[in-house]
C-alpha positions as CSV (number, residue, x, y, z in Angstrom):
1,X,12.5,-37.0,-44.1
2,X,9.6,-37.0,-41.9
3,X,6.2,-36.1,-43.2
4,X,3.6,-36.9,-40.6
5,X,3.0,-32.8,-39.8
6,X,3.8,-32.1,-43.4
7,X,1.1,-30.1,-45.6
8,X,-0.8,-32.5,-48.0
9,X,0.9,-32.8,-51.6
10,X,-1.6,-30.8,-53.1
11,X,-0.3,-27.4,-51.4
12,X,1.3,-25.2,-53.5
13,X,4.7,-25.7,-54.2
14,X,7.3,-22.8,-52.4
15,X,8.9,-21.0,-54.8
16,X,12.6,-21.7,-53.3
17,X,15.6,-19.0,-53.4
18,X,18.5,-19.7,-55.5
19,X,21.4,-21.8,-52.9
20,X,23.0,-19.2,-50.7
21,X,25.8,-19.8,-48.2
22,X,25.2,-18.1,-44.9
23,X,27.8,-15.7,-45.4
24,X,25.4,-13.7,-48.8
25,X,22.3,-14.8,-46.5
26,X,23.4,-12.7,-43.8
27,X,24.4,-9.8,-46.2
28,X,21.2,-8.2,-47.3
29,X,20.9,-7.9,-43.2
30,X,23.5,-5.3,-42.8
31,X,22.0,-3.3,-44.8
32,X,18.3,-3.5,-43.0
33,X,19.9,-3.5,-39.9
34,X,21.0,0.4,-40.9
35,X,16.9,1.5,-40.2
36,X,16.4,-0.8,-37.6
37,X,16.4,1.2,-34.3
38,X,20.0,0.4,-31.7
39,X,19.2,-0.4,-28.6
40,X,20.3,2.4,-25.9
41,X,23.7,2.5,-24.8
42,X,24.2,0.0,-22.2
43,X,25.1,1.1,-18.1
44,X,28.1,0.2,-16.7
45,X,27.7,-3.1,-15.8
46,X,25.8,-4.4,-18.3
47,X,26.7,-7.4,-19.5
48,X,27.9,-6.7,-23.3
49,X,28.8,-9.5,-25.8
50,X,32.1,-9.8,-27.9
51,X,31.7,-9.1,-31.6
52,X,32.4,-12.0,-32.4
53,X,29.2,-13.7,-30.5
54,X,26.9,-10.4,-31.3
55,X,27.9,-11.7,-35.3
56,X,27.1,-15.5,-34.4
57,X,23.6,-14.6,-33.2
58,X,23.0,-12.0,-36.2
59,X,23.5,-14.9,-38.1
60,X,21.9,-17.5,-36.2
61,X,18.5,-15.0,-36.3
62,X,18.7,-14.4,-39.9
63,X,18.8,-18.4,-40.7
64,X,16.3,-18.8,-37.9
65,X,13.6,-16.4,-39.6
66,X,14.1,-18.1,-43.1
67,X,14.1,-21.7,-41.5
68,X,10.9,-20.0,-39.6
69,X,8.9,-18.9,-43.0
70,X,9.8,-23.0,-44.1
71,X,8.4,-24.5,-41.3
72,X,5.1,-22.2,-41.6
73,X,4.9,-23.1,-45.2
74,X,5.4,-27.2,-45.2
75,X,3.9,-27.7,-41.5
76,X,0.3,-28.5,-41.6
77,X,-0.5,-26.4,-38.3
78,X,-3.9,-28.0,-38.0
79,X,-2.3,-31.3,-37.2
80,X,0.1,-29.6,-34.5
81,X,-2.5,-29.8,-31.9
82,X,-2.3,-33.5,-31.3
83,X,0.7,-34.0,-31.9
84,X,3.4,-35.4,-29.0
85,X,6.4,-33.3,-28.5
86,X,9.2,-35.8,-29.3
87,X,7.4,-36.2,-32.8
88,X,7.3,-32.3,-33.5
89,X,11.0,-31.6,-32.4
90,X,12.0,-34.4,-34.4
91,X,10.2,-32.9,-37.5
92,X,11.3,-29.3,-37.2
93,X,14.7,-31.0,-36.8
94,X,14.4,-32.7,-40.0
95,X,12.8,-29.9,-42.0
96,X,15.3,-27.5,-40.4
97,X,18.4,-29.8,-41.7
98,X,17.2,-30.1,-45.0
99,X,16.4,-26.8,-45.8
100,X,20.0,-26.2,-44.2
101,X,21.6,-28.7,-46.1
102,X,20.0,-27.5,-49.5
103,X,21.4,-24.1,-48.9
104,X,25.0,-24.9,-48.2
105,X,24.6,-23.6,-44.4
106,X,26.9,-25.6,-42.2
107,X,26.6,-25.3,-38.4
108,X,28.3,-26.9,-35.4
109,X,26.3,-28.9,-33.0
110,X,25.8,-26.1,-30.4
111,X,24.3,-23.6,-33.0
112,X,22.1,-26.6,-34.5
113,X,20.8,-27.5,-31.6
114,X,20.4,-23.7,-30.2
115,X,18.6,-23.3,-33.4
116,X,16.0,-26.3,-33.4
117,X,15.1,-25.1,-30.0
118,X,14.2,-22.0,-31.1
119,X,12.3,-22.7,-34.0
120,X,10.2,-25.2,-32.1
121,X,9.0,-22.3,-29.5
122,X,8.5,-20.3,-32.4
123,X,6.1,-22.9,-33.8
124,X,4.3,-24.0,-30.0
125,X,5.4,-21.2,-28.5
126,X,6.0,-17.4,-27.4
127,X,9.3,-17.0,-29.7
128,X,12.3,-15.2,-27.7
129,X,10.0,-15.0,-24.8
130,X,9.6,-18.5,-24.0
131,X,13.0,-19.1,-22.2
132,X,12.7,-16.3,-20.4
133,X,8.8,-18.0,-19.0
134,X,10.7,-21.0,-18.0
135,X,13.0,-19.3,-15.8
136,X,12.1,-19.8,-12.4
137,X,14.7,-16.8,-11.4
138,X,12.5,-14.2,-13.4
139,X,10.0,-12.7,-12.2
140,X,9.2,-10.0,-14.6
141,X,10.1,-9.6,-18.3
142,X,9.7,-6.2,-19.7
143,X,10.2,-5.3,-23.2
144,X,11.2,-2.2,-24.4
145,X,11.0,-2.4,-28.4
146,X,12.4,-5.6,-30.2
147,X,16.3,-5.2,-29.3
148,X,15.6,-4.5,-25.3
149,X,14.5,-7.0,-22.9
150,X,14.4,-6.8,-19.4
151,X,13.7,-9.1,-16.6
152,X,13.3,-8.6,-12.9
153,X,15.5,-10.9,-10.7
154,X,15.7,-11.2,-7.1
155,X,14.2,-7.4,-7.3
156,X,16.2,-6.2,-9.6
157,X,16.0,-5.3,-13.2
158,X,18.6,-6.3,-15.6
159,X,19.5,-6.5,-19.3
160,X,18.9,-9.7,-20.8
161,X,20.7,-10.5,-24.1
162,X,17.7,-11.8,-26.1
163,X,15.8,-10.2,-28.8
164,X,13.4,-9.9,-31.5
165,X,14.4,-9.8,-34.8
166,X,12.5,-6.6,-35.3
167,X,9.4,-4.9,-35.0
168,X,7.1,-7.4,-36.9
169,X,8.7,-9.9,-34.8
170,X,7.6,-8.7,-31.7
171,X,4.3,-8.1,-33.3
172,X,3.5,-11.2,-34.0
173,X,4.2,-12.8,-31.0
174,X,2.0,-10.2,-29.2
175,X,-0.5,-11.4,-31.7
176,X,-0.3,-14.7,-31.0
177,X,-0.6,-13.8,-27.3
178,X,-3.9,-11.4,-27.3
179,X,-5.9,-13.7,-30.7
180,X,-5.7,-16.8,-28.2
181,X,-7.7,-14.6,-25.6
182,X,-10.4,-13.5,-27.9
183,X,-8.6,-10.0,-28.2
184,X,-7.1,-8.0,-30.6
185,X,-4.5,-5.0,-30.9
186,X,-3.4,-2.6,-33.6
187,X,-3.4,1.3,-34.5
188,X,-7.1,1.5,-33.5
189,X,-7.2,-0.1,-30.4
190,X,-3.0,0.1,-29.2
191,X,-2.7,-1.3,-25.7
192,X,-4.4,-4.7,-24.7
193,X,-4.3,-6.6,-21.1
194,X,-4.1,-10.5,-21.2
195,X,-3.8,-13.9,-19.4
196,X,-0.9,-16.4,-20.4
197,X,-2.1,-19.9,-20.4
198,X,-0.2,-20.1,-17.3
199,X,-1.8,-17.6,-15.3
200,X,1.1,-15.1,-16.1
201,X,-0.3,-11.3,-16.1
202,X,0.5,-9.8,-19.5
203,X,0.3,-6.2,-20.7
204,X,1.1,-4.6,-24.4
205,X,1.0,-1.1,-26.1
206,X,2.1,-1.0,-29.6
207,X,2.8,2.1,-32.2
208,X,1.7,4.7,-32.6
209,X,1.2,5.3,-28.9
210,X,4.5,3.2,-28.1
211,X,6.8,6.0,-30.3
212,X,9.8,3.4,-30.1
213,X,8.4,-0.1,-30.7
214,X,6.0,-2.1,-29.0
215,X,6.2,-2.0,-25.3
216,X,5.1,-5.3,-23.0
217,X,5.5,-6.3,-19.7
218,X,4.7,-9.8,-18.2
219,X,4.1,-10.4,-14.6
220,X,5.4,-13.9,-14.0
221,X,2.9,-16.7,-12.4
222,X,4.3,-18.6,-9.7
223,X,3.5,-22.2,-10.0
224,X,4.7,-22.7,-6.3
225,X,2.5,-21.1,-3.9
226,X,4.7,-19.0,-0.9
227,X,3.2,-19.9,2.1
228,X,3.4,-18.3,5.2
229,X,6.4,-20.4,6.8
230,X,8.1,-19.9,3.6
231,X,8.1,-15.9,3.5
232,X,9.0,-16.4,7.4
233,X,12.1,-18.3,6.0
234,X,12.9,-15.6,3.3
235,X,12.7,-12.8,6.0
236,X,9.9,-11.0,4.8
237,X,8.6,-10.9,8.6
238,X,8.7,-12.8,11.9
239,X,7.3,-15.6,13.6
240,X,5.8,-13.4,16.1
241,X,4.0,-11.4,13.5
242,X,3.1,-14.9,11.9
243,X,1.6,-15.9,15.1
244,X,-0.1,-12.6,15.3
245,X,-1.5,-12.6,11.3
246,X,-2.9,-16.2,12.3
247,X,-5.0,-15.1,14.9
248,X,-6.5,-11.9,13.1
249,X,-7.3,-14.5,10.2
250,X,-8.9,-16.6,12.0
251,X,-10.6,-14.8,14.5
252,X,-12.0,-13.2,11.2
253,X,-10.6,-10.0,11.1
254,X,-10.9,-7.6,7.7
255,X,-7.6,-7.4,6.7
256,X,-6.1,-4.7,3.8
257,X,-2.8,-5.6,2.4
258,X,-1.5,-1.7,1.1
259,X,1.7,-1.5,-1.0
260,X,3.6,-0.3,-3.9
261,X,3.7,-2.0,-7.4
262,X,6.1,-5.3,-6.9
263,X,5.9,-4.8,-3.3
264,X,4.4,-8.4,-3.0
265,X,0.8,-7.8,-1.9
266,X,-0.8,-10.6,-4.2
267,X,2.0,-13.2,-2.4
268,X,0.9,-12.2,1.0
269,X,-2.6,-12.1,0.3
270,X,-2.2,-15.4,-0.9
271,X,-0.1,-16.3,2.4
272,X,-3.0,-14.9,4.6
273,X,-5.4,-17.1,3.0
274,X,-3.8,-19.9,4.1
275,X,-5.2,-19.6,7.7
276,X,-9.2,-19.5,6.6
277,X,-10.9,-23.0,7.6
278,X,-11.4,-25.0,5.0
279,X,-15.2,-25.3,6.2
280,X,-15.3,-21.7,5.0
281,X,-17.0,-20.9,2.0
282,X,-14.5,-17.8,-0.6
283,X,-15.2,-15.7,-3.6
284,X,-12.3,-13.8,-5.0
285,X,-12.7,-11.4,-7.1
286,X,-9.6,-10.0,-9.8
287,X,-9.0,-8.0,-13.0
288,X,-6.2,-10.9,-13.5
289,X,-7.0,-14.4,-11.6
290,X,-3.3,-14.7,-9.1
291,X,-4.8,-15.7,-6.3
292,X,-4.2,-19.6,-5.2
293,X,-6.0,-20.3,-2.4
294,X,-6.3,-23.9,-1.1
295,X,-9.4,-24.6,0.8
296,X,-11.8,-26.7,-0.9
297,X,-15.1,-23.8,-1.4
298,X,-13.7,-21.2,-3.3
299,X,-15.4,-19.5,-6.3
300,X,-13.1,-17.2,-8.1
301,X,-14.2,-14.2,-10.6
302,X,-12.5,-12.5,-13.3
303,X,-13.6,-8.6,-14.3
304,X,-13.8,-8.2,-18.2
305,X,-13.1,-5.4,-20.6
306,X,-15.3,-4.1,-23.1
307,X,-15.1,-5.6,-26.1
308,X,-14.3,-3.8,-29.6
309,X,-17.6,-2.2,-30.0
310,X,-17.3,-1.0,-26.3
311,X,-19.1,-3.6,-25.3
312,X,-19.7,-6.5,-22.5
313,X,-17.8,-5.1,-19.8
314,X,-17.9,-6.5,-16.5
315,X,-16.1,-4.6,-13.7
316,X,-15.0,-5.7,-10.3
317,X,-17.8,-3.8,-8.6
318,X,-20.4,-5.9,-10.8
319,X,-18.8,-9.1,-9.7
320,X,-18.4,-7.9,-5.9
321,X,-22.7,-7.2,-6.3
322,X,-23.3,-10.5,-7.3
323,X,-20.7,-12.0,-5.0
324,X,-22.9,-10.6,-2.1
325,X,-25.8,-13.0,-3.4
326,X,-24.0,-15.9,-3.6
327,X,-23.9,-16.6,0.1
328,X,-19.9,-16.0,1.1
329,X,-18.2,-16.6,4.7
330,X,-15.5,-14.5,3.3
331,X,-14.8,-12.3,-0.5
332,X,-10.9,-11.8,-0.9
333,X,-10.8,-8.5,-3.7
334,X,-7.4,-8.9,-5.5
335,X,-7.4,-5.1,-5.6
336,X,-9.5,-2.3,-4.9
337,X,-8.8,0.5,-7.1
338,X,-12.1,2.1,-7.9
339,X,-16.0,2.2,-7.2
340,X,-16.3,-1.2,-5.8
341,X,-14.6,0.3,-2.6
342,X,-17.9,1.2,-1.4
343,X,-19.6,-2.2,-2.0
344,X,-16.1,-3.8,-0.7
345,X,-16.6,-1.8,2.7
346,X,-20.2,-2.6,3.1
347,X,-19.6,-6.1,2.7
348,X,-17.3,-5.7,5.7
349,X,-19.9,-4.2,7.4
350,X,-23.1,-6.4,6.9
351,X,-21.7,-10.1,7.5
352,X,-18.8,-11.0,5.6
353,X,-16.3,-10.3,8.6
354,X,-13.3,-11.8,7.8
355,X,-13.0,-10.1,4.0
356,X,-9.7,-9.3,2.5
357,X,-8.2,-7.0,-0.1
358,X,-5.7,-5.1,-1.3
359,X,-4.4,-1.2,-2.4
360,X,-2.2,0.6,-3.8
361,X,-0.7,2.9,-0.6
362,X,2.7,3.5,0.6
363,X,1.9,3.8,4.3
364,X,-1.1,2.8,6.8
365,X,-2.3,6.4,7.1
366,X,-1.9,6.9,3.3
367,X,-4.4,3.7,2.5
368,X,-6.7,5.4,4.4
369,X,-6.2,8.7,2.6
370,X,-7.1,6.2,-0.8
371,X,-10.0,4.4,0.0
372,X,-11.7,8.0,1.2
373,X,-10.2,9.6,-2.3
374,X,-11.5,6.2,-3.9
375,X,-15.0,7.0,-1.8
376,X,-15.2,10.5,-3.8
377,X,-14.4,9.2,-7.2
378,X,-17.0,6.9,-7.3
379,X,-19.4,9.6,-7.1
380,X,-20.6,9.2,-3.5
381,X,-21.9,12.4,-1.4
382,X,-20.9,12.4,1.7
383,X,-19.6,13.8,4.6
384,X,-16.1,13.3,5.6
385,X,-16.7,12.2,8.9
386,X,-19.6,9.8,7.3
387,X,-16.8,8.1,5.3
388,X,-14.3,7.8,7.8
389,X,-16.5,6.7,10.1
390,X,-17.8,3.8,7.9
391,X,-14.0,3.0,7.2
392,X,-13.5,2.6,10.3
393,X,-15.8,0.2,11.5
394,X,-15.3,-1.9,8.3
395,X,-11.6,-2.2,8.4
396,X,-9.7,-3.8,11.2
397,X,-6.0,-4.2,10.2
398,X,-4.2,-2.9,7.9
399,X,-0.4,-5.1,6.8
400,X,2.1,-2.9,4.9
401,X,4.3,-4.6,2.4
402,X,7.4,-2.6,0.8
403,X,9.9,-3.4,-2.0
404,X,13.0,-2.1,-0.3
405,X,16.0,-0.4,-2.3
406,X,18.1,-3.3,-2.3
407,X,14.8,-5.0,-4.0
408,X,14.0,-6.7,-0.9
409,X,10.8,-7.1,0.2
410,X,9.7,-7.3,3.5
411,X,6.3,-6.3,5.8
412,X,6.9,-3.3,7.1
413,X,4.2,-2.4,9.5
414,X,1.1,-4.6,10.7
415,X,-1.3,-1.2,12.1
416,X,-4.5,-1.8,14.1
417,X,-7.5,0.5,13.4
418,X,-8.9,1.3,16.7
419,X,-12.2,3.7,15.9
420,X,-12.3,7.1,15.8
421,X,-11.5,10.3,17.4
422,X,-13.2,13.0,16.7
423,X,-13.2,13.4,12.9
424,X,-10.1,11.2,12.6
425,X,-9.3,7.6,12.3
426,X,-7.2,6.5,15.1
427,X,-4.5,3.9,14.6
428,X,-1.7,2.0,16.2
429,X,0.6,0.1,14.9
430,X,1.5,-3.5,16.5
431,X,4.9,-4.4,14.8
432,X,7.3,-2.3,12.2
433,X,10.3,-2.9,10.5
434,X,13.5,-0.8,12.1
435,X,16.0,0.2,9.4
436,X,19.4,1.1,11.0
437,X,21.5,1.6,7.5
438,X,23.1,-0.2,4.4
439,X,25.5,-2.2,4.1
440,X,28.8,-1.4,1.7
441,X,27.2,-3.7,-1.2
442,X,23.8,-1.8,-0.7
443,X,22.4,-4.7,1.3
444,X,19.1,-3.3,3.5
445,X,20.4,-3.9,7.6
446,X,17.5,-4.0,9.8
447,X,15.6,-5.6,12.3
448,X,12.1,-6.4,12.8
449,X,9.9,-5.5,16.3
450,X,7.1,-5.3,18.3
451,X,6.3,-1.3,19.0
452,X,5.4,-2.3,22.8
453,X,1.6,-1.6,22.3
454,X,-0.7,-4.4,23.4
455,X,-3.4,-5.7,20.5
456,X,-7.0,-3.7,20.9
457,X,-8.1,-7.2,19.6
458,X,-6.4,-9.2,22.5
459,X,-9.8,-10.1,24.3
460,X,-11.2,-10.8,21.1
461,X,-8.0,-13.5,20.2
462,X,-8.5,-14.8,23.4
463,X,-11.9,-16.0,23.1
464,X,-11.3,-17.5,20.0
465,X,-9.0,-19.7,21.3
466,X,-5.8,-18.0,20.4
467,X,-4.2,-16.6,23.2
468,X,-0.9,-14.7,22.4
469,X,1.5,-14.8,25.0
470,X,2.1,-10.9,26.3
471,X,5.8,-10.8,25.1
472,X,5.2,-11.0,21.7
473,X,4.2,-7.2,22.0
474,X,7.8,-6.5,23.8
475,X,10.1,-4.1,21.8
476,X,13.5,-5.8,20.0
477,X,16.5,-4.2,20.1
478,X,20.1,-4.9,18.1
């Protein structure tokens, strides 16, 4: 057997159980299984295993947790750091048949294997969670206790058939998650945001706030940045609009991307970026660092929480402040949600032309309507014509993104702001998307078009160097 990641001699030997086969080791889990909490009953559609194969992973789970408290005990963790894949499978593997083999547990190939790969990312990794990470169909995973996962595919949720083993499972892979930040979670301090070590946005609330076992929700990092040609291809919006989004970029526009949660405002932020010059010099600002812009001068910032003793917090709005010092062409906010609205809009004002953010808003009108109701939260006095005003001059365009019902996602208006009349913020919009129904399979049919108004920025393109042919602002008709 191998020994390499094995604990030194001196240890303390582990008591072992007497020999069990895996029919009497399963047994004691019927019975615990009577307190653990069912799952809800399943939709139609749901995809609901036999028996027979809800048995086989029972029992596969059971042998996996003991096999898991072996490894823990005769792995010397501290040498795990260094050590090169092949060699660690190969030692689980080993310590995994043994302990198998001196319990009178006899699997078929497909189980063994299934087994050695999930005790290896219990060990190095995020337990039941990690094959769901390394699915590039997943977007979200959403957890709803230990017996309910969720993922979010193509923009839609579904049941996926893994779980926890219970509620201390799931604990202590949120544990693992949060103690490698620096952070910590439990009665006193019950819901935690983190970072994955892949950029992947995670978020946790455990009892007693979260009455039916921990709750978590993980919003997936794409590795692949979607560029603009890409989202083009997917149908998200047109080339005309592409054409159009280049110029306002470019000819340094102030740009807010409004949309619901999941509506892809973070993807076509990042798409945006993609037409600054590279001789352009970026700060982002985020709670979560998403953003993966490419030009070659970019200095990103992260916000932090107070600490345990309510302590150490940094906030956007102190980031954006010092931002302002550090000399930018351009500062991209993730997303403006609170006091640093004001800062955000006086940055737009004074010399950073060309800034970018986004909001949460389900229309172009409606963003307005939050950033003034953002403007009063903060604590700022003043008059509503004063605030509009000063939105109005600091904002130029405002690109609408939508999750649609079928969980498509697509740009559904691109509105220009155009000043002010009288006490209110005039607008027009440039292109929209034109719904026209569904189809039997619930399938979005629509078109995308110009509305027939010419740009208020067309001069402004033009002398730039990008000068938009005239029929890009004709209307489209199916």
């Amino acid at each position: 057997m191998f020994s390499r990641y094995k604990k030194p001699s001196d240890a303390q030997p582990v008591q072992q159980p007497p020999q069990a086969s895996a029919t009497e080791t399963a047994a004691p889990q019927a019975t615990a299984n009577a307190v653990v909490r069912k799952p809800v009953q399943k939709a139609k559609g749901e995809v609901v295993g036999s028996d027979k194969e809800r048995k086989r992973k029972e029992r596969l789970g059971e042998i996996k947790l003991e096999l898991h408290r072996e490894l823990l005990e005769n792995l010397n963790l501290a040498a795990l750091e260094n050590a090169a894949e092949t060699d660690l499978r190969a030692e689980i593997s080993a310590i995994a048949s043994e302990v198998l083999e001196s319990r009178n547990i006899i699997l078929n190939r497909e189980d063994r294997t299934q087994l050695n790969k999930e005790l290896y990312d219990e060990v190095t990794g995020l337990g039941p969670l990690e094959t769901l990470l390394q699915d590039e169909t997943v977007n979200d995973i959403l957890v709803n206790g230990p017996q309910q996962i969720f993922v979010e595919r193509a923009g839609k949720l579904e049941i996926s058939d893994i779980t926890f083993k219970d509620e201390k499972h799931l604990m202590r892979i949120i544990d693992k998650i949060v103690s490698a930040v620096g952070r910590r979670v439990d009665e006193s301090n019950p819901y935690v945001d983190a970072r994955l070590a892949d950029g992947s946005r995670f978020n946790a609330m455990v009892p007693p706030i979260a009455v039916d076992g921990s709750l978590v929700s993980i919003r997936k990092f794409k590795k692949d940045k979607l560029g603009i040609d890409d989202l083009v291809n997917f149908g998200a919006f047109t080339e005309e609009m592409a054409a159009y989004l280049q110029a306002a970029v470019s000819t340094r526009l102030n740009i807010i991307v409004s949309g619901g949660t999941g509506s892809g405002k973070t993807t076509t932020l990042n798409a945006l970026s993609s037409f600054i010059d590279d001789a352009e010099r970026i700060l982002t600002i985020e709670d979560t660092a998403e953003l993966q812009l490419q030009q070659t001068h970019v200095g990103r910032m992260e916000s932090r929480p107070p600490n345990v003793e309510g302590k150490g917090e940094v906030s956007p709005r102190d980031c954006l402040k010092n931002a302002l010092r550090m000399r930018p062409d351009r500062i991209i906010v993730g997303e403006t949600r609170g006091a640093e609205v004001i800062d955000m809009l006086q940055a737009m004002n004074t010399g950073h032309d060309g800034s970018m953010t986004t909001i949460h808003a389900n229309s172009a009108r409606d963003g307005i309507s939050r950033l003034e109701n953002m403007i009063a939260m903060a604590g700022i006095e003043m008059p509503i014509k004063a605030v509009r005003s000063q939105i109005s001059s600091a904002v130029n365009l405002i690109v609408q993104a939508s999750r649609l019902q079928d969980g498509s996602r697509r740009m559904t208006s691109i509105t220009e702001i155009t000043g002010m009349e009288g006490d209110v913020i005039s607008m027009q919009e440039i292109f929209k998307f034109q719904r026209v129904g569904l189809t039997p399979d619930n399938k979005i049919i629509g078109h995308f078009t110009a509305t027939g108004v010419r740009s208020n920025f067309s001069e402004r393109f033009r002398l730039w160097g990008f000068d938009l042919p005239a029929s890009i602002y004709d209307p489209t008709t199916m």
